[in-house]
N, C-alpha and C positions, 0 to 999 in steps of 0.2 A: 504493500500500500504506500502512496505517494504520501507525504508530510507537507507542510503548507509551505512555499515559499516567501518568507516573509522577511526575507534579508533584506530587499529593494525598500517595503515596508518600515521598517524601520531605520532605516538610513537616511532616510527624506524625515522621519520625526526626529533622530539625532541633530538635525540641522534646523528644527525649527527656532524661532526667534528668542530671545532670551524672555524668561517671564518677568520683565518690567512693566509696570502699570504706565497706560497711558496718562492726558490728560484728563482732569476729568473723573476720573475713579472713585472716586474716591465723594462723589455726590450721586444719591440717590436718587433715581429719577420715573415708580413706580408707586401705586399705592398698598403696595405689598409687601409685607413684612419676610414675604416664605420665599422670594426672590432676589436675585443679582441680578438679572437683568435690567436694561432701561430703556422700556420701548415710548417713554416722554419726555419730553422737555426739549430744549436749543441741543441741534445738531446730535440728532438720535436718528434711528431708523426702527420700522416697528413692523415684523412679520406678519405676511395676511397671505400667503400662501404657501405649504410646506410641497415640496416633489423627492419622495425617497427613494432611492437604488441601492437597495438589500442583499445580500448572499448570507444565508444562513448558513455558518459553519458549526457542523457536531462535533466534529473532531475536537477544533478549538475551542468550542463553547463560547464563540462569539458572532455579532452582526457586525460583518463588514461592508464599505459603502462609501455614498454619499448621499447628503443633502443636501437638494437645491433653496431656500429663502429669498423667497420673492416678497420685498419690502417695499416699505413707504416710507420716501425721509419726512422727519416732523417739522417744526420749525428749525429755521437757521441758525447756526451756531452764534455765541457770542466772540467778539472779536475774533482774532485767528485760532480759534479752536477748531479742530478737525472735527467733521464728518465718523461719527464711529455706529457699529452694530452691535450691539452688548447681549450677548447670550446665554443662558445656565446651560452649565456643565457638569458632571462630579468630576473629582480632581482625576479620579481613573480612568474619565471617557481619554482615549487617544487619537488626537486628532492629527493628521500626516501634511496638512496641504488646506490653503484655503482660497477660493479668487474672487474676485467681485466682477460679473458683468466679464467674467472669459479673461481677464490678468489676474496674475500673481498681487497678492493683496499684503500688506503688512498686520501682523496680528500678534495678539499676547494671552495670556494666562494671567489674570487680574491676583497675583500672588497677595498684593495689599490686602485685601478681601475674600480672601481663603474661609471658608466655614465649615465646622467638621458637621455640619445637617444641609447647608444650602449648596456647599459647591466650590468650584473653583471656575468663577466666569471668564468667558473668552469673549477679549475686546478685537476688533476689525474695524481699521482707520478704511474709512469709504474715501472715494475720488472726489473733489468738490462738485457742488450742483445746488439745485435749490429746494426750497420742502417741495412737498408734493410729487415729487418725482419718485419713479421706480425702478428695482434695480435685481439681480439677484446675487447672492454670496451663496458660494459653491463650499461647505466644508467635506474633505475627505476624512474618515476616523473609522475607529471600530470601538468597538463595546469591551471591557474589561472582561474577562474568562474567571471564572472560578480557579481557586488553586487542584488542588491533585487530590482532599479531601474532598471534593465536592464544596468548600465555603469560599464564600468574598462574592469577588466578580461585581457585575452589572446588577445591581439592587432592583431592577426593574425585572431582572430573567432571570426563569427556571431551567434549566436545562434537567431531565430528567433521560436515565437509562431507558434499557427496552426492560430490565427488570422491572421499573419503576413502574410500568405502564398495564393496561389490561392484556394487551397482546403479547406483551413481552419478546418481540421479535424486532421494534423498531424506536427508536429513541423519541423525544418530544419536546419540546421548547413555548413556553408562554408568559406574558408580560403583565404587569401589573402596575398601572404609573402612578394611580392615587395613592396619596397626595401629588408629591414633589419627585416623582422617581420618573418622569419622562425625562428630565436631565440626563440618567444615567443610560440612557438608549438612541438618546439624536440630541445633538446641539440644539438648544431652540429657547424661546422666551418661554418658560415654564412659568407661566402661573395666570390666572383664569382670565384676568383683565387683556389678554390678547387669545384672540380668538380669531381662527384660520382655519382653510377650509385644506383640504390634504391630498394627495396621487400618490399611488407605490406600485414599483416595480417589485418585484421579491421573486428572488431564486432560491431554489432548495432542491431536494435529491428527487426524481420522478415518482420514486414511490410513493413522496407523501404528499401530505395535501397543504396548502398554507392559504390562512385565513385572516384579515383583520376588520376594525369596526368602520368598516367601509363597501360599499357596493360592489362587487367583484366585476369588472369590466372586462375581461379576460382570459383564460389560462386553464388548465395545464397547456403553456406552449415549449417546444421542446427549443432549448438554451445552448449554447457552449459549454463544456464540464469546464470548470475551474480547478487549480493544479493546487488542487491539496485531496487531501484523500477524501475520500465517501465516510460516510457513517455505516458501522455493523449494521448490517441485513438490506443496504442499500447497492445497488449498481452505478455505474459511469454515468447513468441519463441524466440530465437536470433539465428542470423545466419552471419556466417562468409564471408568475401569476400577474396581475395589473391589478387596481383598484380605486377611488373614486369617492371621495368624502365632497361631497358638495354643499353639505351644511357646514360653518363655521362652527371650530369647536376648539376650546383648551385643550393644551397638550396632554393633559394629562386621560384625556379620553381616548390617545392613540393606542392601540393594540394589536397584536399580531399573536398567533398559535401557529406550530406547524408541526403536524405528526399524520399519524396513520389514520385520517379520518372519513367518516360515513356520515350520509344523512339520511333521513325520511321528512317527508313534507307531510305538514301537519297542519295548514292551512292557506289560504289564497295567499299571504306573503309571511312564511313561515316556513322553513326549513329547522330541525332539530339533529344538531351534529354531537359526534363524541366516536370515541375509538369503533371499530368496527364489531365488537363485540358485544357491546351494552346500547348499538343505536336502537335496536328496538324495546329494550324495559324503557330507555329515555326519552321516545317518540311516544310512548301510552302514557308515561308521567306527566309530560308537559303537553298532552292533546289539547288542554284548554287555555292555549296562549293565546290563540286569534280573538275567542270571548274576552279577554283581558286586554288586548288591543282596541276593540270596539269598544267596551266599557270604557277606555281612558278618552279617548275623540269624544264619546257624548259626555263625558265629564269637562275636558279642557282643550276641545278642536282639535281640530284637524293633524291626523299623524304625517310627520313632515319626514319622514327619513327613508321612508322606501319600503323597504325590506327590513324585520322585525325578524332575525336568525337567533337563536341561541342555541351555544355550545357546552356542554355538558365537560369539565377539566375532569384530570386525575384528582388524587384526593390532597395533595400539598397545595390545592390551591385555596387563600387563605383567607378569603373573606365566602359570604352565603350565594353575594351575584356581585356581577361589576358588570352599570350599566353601558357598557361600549356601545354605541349608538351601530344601530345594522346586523350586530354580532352581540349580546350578554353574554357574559361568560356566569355559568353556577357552578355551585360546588357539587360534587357527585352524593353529598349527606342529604341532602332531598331527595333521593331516590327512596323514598319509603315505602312504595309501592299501593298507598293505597289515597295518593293526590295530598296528602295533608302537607307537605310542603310546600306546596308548591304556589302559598303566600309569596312566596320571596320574588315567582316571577313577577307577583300582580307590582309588587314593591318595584321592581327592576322597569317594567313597562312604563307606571308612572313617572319616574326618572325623564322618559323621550320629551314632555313637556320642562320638569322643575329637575333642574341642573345641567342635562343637556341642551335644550332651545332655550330655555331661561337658568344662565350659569351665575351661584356667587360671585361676586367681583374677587373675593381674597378669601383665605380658607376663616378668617374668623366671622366669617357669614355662612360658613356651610351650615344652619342649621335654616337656611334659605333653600338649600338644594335638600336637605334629607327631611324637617319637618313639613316639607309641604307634600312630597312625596307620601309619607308614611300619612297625612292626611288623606293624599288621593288614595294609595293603594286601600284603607281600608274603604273604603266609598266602592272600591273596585268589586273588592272583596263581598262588601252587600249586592252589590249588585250581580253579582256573578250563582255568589253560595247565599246569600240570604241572611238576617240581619244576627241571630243565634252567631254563625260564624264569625263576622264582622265584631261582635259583640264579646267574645271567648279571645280573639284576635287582639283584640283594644284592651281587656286586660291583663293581658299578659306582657302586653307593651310598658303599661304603668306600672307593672312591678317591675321592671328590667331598669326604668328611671330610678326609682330607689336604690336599687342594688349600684348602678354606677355612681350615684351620688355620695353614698354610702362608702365607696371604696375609695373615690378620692377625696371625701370630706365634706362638709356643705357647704364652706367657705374657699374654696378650691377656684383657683381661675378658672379649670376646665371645666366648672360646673355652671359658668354663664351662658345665657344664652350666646351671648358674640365676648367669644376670649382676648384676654391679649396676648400675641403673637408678636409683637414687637421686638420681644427680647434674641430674637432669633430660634425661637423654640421649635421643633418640630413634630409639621402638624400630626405626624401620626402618635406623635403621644398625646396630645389632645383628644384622639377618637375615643367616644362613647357612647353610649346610647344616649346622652343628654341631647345633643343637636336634632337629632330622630324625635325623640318623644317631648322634651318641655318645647321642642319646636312646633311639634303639631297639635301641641297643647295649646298655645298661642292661636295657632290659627283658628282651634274649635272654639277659641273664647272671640274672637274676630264673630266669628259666621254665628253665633248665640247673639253677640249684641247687635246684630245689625239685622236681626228676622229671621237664619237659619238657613236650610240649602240653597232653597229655593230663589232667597237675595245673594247668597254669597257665590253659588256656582259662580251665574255670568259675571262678577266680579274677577272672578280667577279663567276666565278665558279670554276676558278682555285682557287680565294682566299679562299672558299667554302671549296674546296677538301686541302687545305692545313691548314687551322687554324681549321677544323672539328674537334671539342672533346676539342676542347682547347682553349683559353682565347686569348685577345689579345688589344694592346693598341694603340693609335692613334699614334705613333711613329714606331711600328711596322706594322701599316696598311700602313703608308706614303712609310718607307722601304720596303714592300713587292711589294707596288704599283709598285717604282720606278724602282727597281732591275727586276721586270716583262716587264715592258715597253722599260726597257733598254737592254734587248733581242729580243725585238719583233724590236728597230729599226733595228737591223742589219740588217735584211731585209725589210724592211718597210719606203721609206724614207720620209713619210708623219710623221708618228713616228720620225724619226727620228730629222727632223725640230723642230715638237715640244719640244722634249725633250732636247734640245740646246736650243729655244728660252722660249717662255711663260712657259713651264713645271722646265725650269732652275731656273725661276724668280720668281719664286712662295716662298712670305714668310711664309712659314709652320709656326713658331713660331707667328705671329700675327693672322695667320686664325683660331687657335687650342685656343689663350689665349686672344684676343682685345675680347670687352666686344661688346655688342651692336649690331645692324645690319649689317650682312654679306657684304662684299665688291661688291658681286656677287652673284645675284638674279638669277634665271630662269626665262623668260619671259613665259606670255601668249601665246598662240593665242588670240587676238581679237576676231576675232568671234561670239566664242560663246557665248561671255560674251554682245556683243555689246546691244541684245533686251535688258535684263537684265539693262543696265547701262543704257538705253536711257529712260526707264520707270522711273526710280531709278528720271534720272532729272525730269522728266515732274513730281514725287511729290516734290522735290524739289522746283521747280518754282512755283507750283499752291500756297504754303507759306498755308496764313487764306483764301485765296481767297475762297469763297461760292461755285461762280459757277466753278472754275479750280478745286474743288477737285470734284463737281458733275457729271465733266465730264469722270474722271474716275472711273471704276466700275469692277467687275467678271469679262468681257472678256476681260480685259486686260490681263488676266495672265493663260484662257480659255487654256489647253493641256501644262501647267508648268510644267514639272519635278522639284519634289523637290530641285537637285540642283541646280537648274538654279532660283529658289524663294530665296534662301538662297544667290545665286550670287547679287538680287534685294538686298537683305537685308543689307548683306554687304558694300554694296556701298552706304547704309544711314546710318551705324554705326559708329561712329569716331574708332579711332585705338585705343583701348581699352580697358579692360576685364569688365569692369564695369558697361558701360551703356551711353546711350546719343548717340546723332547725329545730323543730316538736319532736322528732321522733327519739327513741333509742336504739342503741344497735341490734336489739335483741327484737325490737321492732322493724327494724331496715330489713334482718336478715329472713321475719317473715311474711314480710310483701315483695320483697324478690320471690318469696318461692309461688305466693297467691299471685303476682298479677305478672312476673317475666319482664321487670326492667330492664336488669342485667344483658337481656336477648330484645331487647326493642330496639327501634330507630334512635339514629342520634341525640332526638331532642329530650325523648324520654330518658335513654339512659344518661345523659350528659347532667339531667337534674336531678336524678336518682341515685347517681355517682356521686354528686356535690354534697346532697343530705345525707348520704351510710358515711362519707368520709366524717363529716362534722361528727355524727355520731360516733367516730371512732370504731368503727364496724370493717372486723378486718377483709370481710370478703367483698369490700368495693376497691381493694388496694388494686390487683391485678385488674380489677377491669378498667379504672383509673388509668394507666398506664398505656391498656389496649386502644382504649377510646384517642389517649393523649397521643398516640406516637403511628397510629395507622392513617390518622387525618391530619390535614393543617389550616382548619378553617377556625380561626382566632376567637371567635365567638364560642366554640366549644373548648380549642388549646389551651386560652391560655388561664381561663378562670379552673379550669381541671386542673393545669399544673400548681396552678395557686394553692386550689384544694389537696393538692398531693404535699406541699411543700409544708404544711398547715399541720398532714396528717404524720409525713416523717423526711423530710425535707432530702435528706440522703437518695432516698428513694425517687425524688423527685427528677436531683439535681442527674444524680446515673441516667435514665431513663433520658431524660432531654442531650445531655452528651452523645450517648449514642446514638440517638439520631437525627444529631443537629442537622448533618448535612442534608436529609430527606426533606426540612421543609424548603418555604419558597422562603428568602433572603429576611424579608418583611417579617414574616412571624419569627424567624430565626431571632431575628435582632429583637422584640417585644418580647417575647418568652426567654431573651436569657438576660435581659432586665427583673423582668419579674422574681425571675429567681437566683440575681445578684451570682452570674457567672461569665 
């Protein structure tokens, strides 16, 4: 097998320019705190269209290439200041070559401004000219590789074996850029406030398939082989894919996957991919995507992206969905096999309006992209399954608020609605369920004071049709609110009441910045939760007693919906992300044997794991372990590792060692915080 020729390669980067900062470096010129880039102010240039040329290399465990940046100068510089492109980077992206408009271009490595979370930005003195003009800068780089253990590399890429995979005969590769981690896969202005529409060429081995969150224009077309070797189980052919992002998007929605994949079409613009072995359990799981597509359009108009694909990852992929606009990528732990997961997509769909067509300006607004979301998907969710579900859904969401609050404190910065980010902090240690839930808490307290669905829907598809394509921040959502409603009273005097009274009195500056649990909750229905809670006490009450837990058994919980068992659960959970509750061990160990936690879908066992552990119940240690180290989806990782670390911390720390290298970079790095290794 041929090895990559990369001598030429690195000899053109030996020679690049010494990392001295230009002029200018050294002033910030974005509203963002989670960037080095400066796509504002005098004598800047600001991306509005990306063009990629990809080669996917296995062997290396990198993307090599280029990128075309087709820019807009902004205003003119002051005095003789140059013309610059200011980019994120990570300090490991390695860039060979850069040109502006087809010359060699002068360019640095913003060394002044090195940051071990943002990056290492690269400056590119542009030719002079005037604003408004266009241009493009050509950067040549490749992606950092993982070392020989499987860790480091490109924070944005997985690289997994052909063990790693269902088939186990072909390797596989997939990206992950939320937050701040499209830096570490193309040069580019990383962060939401520039928004660009994107083309990719992408080559890889003919066997497999490559995909990203873009409209596939193209391909399999048969390529040139490139002189470095093939990947195990692959031949000489390669072949080219093309693609087509025609909505404006933050970079951090870019994505690519490439491995041995299948689909089934599962509705008029719906295709359902994943390895070739699991695409039909994952085409009957997610048969009800297209209903979740139409429920979102008559909820917040018109669906603008085409094609509505989701692909189904191996199991290190580390979040529930990532909504990549064309393409979701989910986690294979919703495969439950009887739909109860499969909230996550209704979650992921409403994304295509609130965070894709309508993007936070800066990550300390994300709870603009995920509270509004998790408002629509449950609306989805009624509509779709009916209001029981939507209802069992919504509270389980409110206990998930506690527990994060809970873990990081009530006084906690990352407990605000809008954090501060300033410090340079990174935003993925800011993620929690807070942005998700006191955010969609907010808005049920919105649509309550103003009359309820019926006034608030067309509010939010107007808001739809007017921030579409464009950014937007919680000061400007408040405004847009307000200035909407205070139209609608002049005719409207139900509207109008309110907008004099409760809507007048509304401290916006404490709802957006007080730390802790929301003022204003959304309430249940009782109902459906009542079976659920009543069970919940009779294990409460039965304590060690013999015969009180003999007398419960299997038909207590005989025709459960999963969430309706997960509603059981949570009501013996303390509010918490870690673990503990009501029960005792001697109780843990026999409702594992009555109702098969231990052997349930992830969500059950993942909360059934957290309560036997708090109780100190030693036969949830091993399943602890199995749950924590066969998947990498953070939601159940890393609160289990918690609970392991809680229950015997050695135990913990082994287990995650050996097999740090199996997740994806992302949870690597959050899980071996957690447990301070």
């Amino acid at each position: 097998p041929r090895r990559a020729k990369s001598s030429n390669l690195r000899a053109r980067i030996s020679s690049s320019p010494p990392p001295t900062a230009m002029a200018g470096a050294t002033i910030r010129r974005s509203a963002d705190p989670s960037t080095l880039s400066e796509p504002l102010g005098p004598g800047r240039a600001r991306v509005v269209h990306v063009e990629l040329d990809l080669l996917i290399d296995f062997v290396g465990k990198r993307l090599l290439g280029h990128v075309d940046l087709h820019c807009v100068r902004t205003e003119a510089p002051e005095g003789d200041a140059p013309w610059e492109l200011v980019l994120d980077a990570t300090a490991d992206l390695v860039v060979s070559d850069v040109q502006v408009d087809g010359a060699a271009a002068k360019w640095c490595r913003d060394e002044a401004r090195k940051h071990a979370a943002l990056g290492l930005a690269i400056r590119i003195q542009l030719p002079p000219g005037a604003a408004g003009e266009k241009l493009i800068a050509r950067v040549v780089y490749e992606t950092a590789a993982p070392n020989h253990a499987g860790e480091g590399g490109c924070s944005a890429l997985q690289w997994l074996t052909p063990a790693q995979t269902a088939g186990k005969r072909f390797p596989y590769m997939f990206s992950q850029c939320q937050a701040i981690h499209a830096r570490a896969m193309v040069p580019i202005q990383d962060t939401c406030e520039c928004k660009a529409t994107y083309k990719a060429v992408v080559r890889c081995p003919a066997e497999l398939t490559s995909l990203m969150s873009a409209v596939k224009t193209s391909g399999p077309d048969p390529c040139p082989e490139p002189e470095w070797e093939t990947p195990e189980g692959c031949g000489k052919a390669w072949a080219s894919h093309s693609f087509d992002q025609a909505v404006p998007i933050p970079a951090y929605l870019i994505a690519i996957v490439c491995g041995k994949l299948a689909s089934r079409r599962v509705g008029p613009r719906t295709q359902i991919w994943s390895e070739d072995e699991m695409v039909e359990e994952c085409a009957w799981e997610f048969a009800d995507t297209e209903k979740f597509v139409a429920a979102g359009e008559e909820l917040c108009g018109p669906y603008k992206w085409g094609v509505y694909d989701l692909l189904v990852l191996p199991p290190s992929f580390p979040y529930g969905g990532m909504e990549n606009p064309c393409l979701t990528f989910v986690t294979p732990t919703l495969l439950a096999k009887d739909r109860s997961q499969v909230h996550v997509v209704a979650h992921e769909v409403a994304h295509s309006w609130s965070g894709n067509l309508v993007t936070n300006e800066t990550w300390e607004h994300f709870w603009l992209n995920e509270g509004l979301t998790v408002f629509t998907e449950l609306k989805i969710l009624r509509d779709v399954y009916g209001e029981e579900e939507a209802t069992l859904q919504l509270s389980n969401r409110l206990k998930s608020l506690a527990e994060s609050v809970n873990h990081f404190g009530p006084d906690h910065n990352y407990t605000k609605l809008i954090p501060d980010l300033s410090g340079g902090e990174d935003p993925d240690d800011a993620f929690s369920t807070v942005p998700y839930i006191k955010g969609m808490s907010l808005f049920c307290l919105l649509e309550k004071l103003v009359g309820g669905d019926a006034k608030f829907q067309p509010f939010l598809k107007e808001y739809f049709a007017h921030f579409g394509g464009k950014t937007v921040t919680s000061q400007s959502m408040r405004d847009f609110f307000l200035d909407y409603f205070k139209k609608k009273a002049e005719g409207d005097p139900e509207i109008a009441a309110a907008m004099s009274g409760p809507i007048a009195e509304l401290d916006w500056e404490k709802m957006f910045t007080a730390p802790g649990m929301p003022d204003y909750m959304p309430t249940c229905d009782a109902a459906p939760l009542e079976e659920a809670r009543a069970l919940a006490e009779r294990w409460k009450k039965a304590g060690d007693d013999a015969a009180a837990l003999a007398a419960l058994g299997p038909k207590d919980i005989e025709g459960w919906s999963t969430t309706k068992l997960i509603a059981l659960l949570d009501a013996l959970l303390g509010d918490n992300e870690d673990g503990g509750g009501s029960l005792s061990a001697t109780a843990c160990a026999r409702m594992a044997e009555c109702y098969g936690f231990l052997k349930s879908n992830c969500e059950l066992r993942f909360r059934f794991i957290r309560l036997a552990l708090g109780a100190r119940w030693e036969g949830a240690r091993d399943a602890a372990v199995d749950l924590a180290t066969t998947q990498g989806r953070m939601k159940f990782t890393r609160p289990t590792y918690r609970a392991l670390k809680a229950y015997d911390v050695a135990v913990a720390r082994e287990a995650f060692l050996k097999h740090r290298s199996s997740y994806h970079p992302i949870c690597a790095k959050m899980v071996a915080r957690d447990l301070e290794v």
